[in-house]
N, C-alpha and C positions, 0 to 999 in steps of 0.2 A: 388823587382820583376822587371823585363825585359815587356816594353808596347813599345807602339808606340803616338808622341804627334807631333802636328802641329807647325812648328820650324820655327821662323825668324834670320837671321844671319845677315844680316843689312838692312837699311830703301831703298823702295823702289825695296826691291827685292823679288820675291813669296814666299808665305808657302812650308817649306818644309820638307816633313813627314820622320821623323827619329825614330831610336829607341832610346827609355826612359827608361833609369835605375833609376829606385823609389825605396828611402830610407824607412821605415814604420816610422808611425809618432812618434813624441817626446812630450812632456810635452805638452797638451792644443791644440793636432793635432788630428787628423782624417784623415783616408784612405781612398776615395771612390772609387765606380765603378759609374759612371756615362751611364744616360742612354741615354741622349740627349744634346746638346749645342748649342744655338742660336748663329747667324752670327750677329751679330751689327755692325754699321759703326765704332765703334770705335776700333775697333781691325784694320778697316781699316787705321785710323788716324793713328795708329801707324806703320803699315804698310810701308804707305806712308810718314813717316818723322813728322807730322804734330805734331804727339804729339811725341816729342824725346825721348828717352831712353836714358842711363848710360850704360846698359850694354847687350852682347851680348851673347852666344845665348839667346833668349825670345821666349816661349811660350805662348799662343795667349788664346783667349778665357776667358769671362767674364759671362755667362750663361748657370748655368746648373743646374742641379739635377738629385742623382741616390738613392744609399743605402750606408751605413756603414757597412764597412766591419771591421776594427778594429780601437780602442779610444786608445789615447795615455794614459799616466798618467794626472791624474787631472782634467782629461773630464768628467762633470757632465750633461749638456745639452741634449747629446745624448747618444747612444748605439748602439753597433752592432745590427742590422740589423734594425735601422730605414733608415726611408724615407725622404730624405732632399733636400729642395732647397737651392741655394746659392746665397747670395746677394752678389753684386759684390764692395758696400762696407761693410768691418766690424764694426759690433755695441758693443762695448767692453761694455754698459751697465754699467758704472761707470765715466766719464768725467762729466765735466760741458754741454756740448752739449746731450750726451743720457740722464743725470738726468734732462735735460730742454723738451724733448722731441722730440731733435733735430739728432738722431742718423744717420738724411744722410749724418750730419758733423762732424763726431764720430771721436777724436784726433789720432785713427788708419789709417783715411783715408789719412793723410800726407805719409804713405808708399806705395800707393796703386801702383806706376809706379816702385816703386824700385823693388820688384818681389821677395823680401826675407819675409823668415816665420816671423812671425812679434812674435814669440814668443823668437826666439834667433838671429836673421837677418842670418842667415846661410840657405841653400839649403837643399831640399830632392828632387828636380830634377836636372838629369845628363844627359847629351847629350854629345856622344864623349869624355867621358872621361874630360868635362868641366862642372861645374857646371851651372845648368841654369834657369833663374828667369822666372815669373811666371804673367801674368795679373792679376790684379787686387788683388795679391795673390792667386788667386784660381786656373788660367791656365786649363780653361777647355776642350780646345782642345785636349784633349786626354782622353781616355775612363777610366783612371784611375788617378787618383791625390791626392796628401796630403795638407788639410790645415789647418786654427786653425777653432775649435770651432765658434770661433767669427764671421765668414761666412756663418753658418750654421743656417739655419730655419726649426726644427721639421716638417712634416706633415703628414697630414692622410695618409695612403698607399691607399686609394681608390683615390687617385689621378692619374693621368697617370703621369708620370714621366716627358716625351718630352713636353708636356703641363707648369710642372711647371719650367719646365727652361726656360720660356718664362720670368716669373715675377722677374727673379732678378736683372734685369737690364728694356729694353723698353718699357714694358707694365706699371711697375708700374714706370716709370721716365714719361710717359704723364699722365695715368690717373692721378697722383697725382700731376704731373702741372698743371691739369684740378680743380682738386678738391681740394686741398691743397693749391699751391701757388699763383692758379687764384681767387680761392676760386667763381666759376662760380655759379649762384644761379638760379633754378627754373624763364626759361620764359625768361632769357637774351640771346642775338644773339654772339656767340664766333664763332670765326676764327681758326684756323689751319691752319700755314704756313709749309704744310710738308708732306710727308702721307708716311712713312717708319714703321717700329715699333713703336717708341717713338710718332711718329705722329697717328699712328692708338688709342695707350692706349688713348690719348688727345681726341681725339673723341668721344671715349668710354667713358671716366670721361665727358666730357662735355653732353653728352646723358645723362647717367643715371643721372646724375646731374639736371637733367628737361629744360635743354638748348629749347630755342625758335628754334632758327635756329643754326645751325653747318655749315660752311661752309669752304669748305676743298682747299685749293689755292695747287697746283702742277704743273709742265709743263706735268705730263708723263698721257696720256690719261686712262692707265690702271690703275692707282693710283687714278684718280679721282673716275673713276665706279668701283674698289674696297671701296673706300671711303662710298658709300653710304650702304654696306653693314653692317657699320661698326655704323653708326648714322648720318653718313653727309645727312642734308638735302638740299645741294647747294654745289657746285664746279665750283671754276674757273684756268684759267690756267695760271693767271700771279694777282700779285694784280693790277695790272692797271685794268685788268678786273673784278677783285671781288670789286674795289672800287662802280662804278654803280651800280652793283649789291645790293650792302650794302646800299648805298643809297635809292635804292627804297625800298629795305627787310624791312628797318627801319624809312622810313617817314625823310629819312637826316640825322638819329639820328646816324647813325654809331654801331661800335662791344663797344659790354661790355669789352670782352676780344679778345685778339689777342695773339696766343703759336707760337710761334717761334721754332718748329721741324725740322727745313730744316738739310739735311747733313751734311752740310759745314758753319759751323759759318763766317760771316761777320758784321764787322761795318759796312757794304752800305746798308744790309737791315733795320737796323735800322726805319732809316727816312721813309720809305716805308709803312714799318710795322705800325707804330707809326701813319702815317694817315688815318688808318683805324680803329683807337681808338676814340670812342667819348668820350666826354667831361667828366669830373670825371673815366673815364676807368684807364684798367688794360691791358701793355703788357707783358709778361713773357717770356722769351728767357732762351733757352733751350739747344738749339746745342751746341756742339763743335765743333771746327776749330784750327787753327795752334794756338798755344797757346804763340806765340812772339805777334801776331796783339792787338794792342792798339788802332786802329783807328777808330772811332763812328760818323757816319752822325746824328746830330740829331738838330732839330730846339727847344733852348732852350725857347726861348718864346713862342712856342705851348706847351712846358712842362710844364711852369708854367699858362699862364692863361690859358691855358683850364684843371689846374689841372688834368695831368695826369699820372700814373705811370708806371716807367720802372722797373722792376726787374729780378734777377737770381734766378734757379731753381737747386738743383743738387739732381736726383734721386725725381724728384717729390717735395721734399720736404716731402717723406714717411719716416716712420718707418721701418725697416726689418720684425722685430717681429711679428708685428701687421698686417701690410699690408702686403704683402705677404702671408700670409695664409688665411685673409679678401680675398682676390683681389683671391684666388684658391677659396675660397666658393662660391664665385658669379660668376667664370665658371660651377662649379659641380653643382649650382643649375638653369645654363642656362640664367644668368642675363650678362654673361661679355664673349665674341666670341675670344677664342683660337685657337681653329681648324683651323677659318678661316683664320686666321694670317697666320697660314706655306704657303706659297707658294709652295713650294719644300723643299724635304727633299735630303739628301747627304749623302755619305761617310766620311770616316773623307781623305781620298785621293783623294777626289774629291773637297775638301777647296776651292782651286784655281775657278775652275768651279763654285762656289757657289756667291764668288762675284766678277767675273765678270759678274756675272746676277746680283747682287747689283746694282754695280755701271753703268749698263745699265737701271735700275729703272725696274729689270722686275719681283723681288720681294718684295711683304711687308716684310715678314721675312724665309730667310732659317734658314733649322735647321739640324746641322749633328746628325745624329742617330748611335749609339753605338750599340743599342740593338734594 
């Protein structure tokens, strides 16, 4: 079939909407129509070079969900005409990683930037008569797409579809660094260094989580007072100004935890970050940034006696499975704020327009609509 998908031809230069000639799928693939796809920074990162590619053209987009239109051979999971979201990495549910419970490090996730069907490494998108790879495997920037099984998570059709393309990437990569890998408990003071998507879920997980205070660090003034929407009970606009703040919130004591959501990964937040962790704390770092940088400010002997912990996060440290259709329950039953997330919705030709309101901070999350 003959579509249209959102096309990068090299780093640093715009989306650019081509036609898309789609192969139907093969062995352990699936056809969708997609109804919705969220804008995450990280399609920017590649955009912009940060995260490099192998090969060109590439197709964008790492959040979505539509319906199933036709299973290839040997596709048990699903069925034409369910309803699926897509996790933007796949859980092949037989590694050492998914049989430990760890399927956000699923041994599929080694292919994720290559952009080939991870069933044969060969293409079912064509652009210009060249073959062309695919984010995350799934390449949602286009209202129509092929990919394995292994991406795909059942769900109720009383879902709204633009809704669950939220969870397969931002929402459930903070909440579940909220809840999962902060492991924040009833009545403790967390930070959020960030307030994008991923920072907003983090919020979310740390609220329902029974957080004391949530306090939401951003430069962008609209980010903060969306913030409080969201669970933040405090916002500041640099940590030098949330450090005071912390200080009096907590009698000196400082954050339980501190998530590291910002745009643009750096080793200089680090040490920043790290001083707004009290003593026995937990900071979690999350973002991404140019994936060459090795360099980390951090005061080792504040790490060691004041006993505290630095660690990584990828996808929350969630399940596909499980969380993603947990994390749609507790929208549909009004405990977790989707709606409120969209900032603005788009065309899939109006890409461009979509983040450069990103990257001017003047959305939580766009979202291109299909349907």
């Amino acid at each position: 079939m003959k579509t249209q998908a959102a096309v990068l031809w090299e780093p640093g230069q715009p989306w650019q909407i081509e036609e898309l000639e789609l192969d139907p799928p093969k062995h352990g693939e699936v056809l969708l129509q997609l109804a919705a796809s969220g804008m995450c920074h990280s399609d920017e990162h590649v955009r912009d070079g940060s995260l490099p590619l192998e090969y060109y053209p590439f197709i964008g987009g790492h959040e979505g969900a539509g319906i199933v239109l036709e299973v290839g051979p040997g596709v048990t999971s699903v069925e034409k005409g369910d309803h699926v979201a897509l996790g933007f990495i796949p859980a092949c549910g037989r590694c050492r990683q998914c049989a430990t419970g760890q399927s956000s490090i699923c041994d599929l996730g080694a292919h994720l930037l290559e952009g080939w069907q991870i069933s044969d490494g060969t293409a079912r998108h064509h652009v210009r008569g060249k073959d062309a790879a695919i984010q995350c495997l799934i390449g949602t920037f286009s209202p129509y797409t092929v990919v394995n099984e292994a991406s795909c998570v059942k769900i109720t059709k009383d879902i709204p579809l633009d809704k669950a393309a939220l969870v397969g990437c931002g929402v459930t990569t903070g909440w579940g660094s909220s809840v999962y890998a902060a492991g924040v408990q009833a009545g403790e003071t967390v930070v959020v260094i960030g307030m994008g998507g991923v920072g907003c879920g983090a919020v979310q997980g740390a609220s329902l989580a029974g957080a004391r205070h949530v306090v939401v660090v951003d430069p962008s003034e609209f980010k903060r007072e969306q913030a409080k929407i969201f669970g933040a009970t405090h916002t500041a606009a640099s940590i030098d100004e949330a450090l005071p703040l912390l200080q009096d919130l907590t009698w000196g004591q400082l954050a339980d935890k501190v998530l590291i959501t910002v745009a643009n990964a750096s080793g200089r937040i680090i040490a920043p970050a790290m001083s707004l962790v009290a003593k026995g704390g937990t900071c979690v770092h999350v973002s991404v940034g140019d994936v060459t940088q090795s360099d980390v400010d951090l005061n080792l002997f504040d790490l060691t006696a004041m006993r505290k912990t630095l660690k990584g996060a990828w996808f929350g440290n969630a399940n596909i499975r499980f969380d993603i259709p947990h994390l749609l329950r507790l929208y549909m039953e009004g405990q977790l704020k989707l709606d409120e997330m969209i900032t603005r919705t788009y065309t899939l030709d109006q890409i461009n327009d979509g983040y450069e309101a990103m990257r001017k901070a003047e959305n939580v999350r766009g979202v291109i609509m299909y349907s």
